[in-house]
N, CA, C and O atoms as a printed pandas DataFrame, in Angstrom:
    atom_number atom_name residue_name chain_id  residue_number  x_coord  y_coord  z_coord
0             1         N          UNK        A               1    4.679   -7.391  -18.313
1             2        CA          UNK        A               1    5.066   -6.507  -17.190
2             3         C          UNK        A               1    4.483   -5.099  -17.423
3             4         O          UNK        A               1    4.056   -4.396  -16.507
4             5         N          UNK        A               2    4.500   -4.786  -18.573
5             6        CA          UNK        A               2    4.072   -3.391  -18.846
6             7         C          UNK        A               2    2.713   -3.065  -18.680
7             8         O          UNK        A               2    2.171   -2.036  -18.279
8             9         N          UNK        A               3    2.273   -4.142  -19.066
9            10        CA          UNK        A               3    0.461   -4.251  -19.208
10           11         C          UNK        A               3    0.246   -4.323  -17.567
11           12         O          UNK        A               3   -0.418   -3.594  -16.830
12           13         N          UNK        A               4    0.736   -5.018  -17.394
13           14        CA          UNK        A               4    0.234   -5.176  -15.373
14           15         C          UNK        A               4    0.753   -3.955  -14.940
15           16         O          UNK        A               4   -0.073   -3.553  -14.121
16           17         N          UNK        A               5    1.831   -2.978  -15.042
17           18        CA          UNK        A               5    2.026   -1.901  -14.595
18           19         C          UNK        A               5    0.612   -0.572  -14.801
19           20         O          UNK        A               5    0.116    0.263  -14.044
20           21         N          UNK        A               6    0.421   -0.917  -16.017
21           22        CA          UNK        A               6   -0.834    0.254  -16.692
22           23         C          UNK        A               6   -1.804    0.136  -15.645
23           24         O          UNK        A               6   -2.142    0.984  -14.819
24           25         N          UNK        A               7   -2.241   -1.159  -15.816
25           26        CA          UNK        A               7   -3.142   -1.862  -14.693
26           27         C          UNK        A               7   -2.964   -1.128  -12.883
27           28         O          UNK        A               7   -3.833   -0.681  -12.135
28           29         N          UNK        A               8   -1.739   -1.249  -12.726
29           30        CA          UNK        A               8   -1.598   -0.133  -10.830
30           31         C          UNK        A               8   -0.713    0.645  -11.131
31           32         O          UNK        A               8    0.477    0.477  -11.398
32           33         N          UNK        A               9   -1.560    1.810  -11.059
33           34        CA          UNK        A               9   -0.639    3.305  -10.732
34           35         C          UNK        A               9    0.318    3.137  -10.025
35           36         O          UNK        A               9    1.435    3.515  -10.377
36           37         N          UNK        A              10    0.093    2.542   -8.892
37           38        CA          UNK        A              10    1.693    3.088   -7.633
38           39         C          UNK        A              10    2.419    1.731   -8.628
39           40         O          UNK        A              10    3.649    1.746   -8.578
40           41         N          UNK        A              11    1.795    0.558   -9.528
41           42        CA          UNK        A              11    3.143    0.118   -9.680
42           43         C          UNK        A              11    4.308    0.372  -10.406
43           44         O          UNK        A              11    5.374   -0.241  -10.458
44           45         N          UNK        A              12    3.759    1.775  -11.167
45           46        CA          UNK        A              12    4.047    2.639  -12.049
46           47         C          UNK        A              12    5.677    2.822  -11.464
47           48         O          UNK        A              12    6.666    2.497  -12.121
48           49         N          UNK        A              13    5.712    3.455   -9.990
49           50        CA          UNK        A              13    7.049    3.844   -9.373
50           51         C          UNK        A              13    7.822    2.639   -8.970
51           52         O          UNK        A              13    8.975    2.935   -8.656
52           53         N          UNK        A              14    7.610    1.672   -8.902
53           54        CA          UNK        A              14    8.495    0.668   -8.448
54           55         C          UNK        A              14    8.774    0.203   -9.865
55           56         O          UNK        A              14    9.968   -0.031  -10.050
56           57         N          UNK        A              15    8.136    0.044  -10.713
57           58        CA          UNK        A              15    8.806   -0.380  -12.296
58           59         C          UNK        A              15    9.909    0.312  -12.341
59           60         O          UNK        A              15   10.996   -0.262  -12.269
60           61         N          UNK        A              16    9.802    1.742  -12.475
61           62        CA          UNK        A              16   10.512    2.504  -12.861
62           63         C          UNK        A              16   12.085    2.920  -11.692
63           64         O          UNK        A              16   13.028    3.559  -12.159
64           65         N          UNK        A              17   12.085    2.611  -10.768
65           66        CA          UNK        A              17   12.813    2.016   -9.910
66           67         C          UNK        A              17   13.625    0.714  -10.176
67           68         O          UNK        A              17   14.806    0.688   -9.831
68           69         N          UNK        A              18   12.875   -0.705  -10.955
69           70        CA          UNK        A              18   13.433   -1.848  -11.030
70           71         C          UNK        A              18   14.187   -1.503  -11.902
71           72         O          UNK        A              18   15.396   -1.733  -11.844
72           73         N          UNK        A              19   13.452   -0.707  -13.159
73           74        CA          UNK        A              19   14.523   -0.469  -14.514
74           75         C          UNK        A              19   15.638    0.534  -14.282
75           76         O          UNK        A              19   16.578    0.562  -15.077
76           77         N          UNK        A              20   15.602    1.217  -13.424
77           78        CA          UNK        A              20   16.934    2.157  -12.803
78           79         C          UNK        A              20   17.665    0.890  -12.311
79           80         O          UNK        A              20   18.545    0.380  -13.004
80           81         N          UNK        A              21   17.398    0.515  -11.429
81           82        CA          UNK        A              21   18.598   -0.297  -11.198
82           83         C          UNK        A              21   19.046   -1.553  -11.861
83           84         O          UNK        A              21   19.797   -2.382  -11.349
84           85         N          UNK        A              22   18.481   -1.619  -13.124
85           86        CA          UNK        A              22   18.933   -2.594  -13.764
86           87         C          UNK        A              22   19.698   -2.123  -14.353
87           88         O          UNK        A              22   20.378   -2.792  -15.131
């Protein structure tokens, strides 16, 4: 998950979004 995040910038904000609401 982390590696595919590095990989897309904008997915940068929705990660960090999923892990808030976890």
């Amino acid at each position: 998950m982390v590696l595919r995040v590095k990989k897309d910038g904008h997915s940068k904000t929705a990660l960090k979004h999923n892990v808030r609401s976890k």
